[in-house]
VMD Tcl script that draws the C-alpha trace (Angstrom):
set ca {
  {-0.60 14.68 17.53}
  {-3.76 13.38 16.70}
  {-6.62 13.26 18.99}
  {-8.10 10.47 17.37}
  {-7.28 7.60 14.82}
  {-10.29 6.01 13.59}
  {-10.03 2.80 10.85}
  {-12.64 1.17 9.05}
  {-10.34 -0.53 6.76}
  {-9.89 1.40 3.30}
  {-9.40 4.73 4.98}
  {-7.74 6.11 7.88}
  {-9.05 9.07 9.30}
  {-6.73 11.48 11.75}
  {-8.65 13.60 13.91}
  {-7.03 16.83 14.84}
  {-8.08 19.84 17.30}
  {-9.71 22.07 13.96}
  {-9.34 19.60 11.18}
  {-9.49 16.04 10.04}
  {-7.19 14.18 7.32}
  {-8.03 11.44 5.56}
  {-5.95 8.68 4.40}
  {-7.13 5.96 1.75}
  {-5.67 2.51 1.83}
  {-5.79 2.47 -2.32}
  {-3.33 5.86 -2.33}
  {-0.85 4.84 0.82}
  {0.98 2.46 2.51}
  {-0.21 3.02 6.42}
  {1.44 1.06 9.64}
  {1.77 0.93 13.26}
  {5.58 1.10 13.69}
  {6.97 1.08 17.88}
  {9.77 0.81 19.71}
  {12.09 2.86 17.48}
  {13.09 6.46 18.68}
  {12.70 9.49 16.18}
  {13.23 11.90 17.98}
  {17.02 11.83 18.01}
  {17.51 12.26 14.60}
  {19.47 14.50 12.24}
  {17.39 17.94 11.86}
  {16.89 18.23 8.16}
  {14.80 20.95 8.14}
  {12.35 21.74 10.36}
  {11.73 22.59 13.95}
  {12.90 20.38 16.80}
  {12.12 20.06 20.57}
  {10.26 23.74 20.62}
  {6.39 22.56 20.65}
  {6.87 19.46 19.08}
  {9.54 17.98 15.91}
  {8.30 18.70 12.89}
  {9.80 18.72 9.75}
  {12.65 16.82 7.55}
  {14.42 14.38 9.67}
  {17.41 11.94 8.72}
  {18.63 8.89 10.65}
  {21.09 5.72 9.11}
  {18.84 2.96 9.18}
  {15.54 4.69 8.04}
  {17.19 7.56 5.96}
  {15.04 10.76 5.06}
  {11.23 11.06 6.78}
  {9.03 13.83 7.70}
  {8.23 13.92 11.68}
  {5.15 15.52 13.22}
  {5.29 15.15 16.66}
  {4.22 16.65 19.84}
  {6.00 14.26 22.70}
  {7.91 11.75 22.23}
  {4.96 8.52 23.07}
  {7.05 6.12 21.07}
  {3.82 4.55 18.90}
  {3.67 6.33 15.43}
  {1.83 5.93 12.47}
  {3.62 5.59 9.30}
  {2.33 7.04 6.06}
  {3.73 7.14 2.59}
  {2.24 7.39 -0.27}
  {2.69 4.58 -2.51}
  {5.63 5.06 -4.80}
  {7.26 7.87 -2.84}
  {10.44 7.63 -0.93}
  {9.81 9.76 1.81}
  {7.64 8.21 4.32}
  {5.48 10.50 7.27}
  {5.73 9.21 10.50}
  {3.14 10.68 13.18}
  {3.54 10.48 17.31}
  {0.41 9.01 18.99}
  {-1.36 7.52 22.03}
  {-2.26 4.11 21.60}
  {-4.73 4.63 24.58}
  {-6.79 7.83 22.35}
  {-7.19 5.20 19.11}
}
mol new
graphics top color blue
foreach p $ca { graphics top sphere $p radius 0.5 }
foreach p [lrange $ca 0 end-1] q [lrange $ca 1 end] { graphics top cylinder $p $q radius 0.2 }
display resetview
């Protein structure tokens, strides 16, 4: 989970506890998505419920995503790079944006 989100329009930066990523607008397509619960998916690949999801997830309705997750806060940020099928979808506080 991010610490911090910060968005100045043409690049989203994700602040993490030793490193920062960086997200431009031009390369992805980048949204607020809420209300819709990940963690209850089909377990690809990847680790699930044992410090955080992460990894390959599958559910009907969305179909195959990557998860990075710490707690389930309901709020995450969607990235996929534009042309790809296989969005990332990222748990976060509203409140630490």
């Amino acid at each position: 989970m991010p610490r911090s989100i910060e968005d100045d329009g043409e690049t989203v930066v994700l602040k993490r506890l030793l490193w920062s990523k960086r997200y431009s607008r031009t390369a992805y397509d980048i949204s607020e998505v809420s209300g819709i619960n990940l963690m209850n998916g089909l377990r690809v690949f990847g680790s699930g419920a044992y410090f955080g999801y992460s990894g390959y997830f599958y559910k009907t309705k969305i179909g195959l995503f990557k998860l990075l997750a710490t707690e389930d806060t309901g709020h995450y940020l969607r990235i996929q790079r534009k042309g790809s099928k296989r969005p990332l979808y990222i748990a976060y506080r509203p409140t630490q944006s």
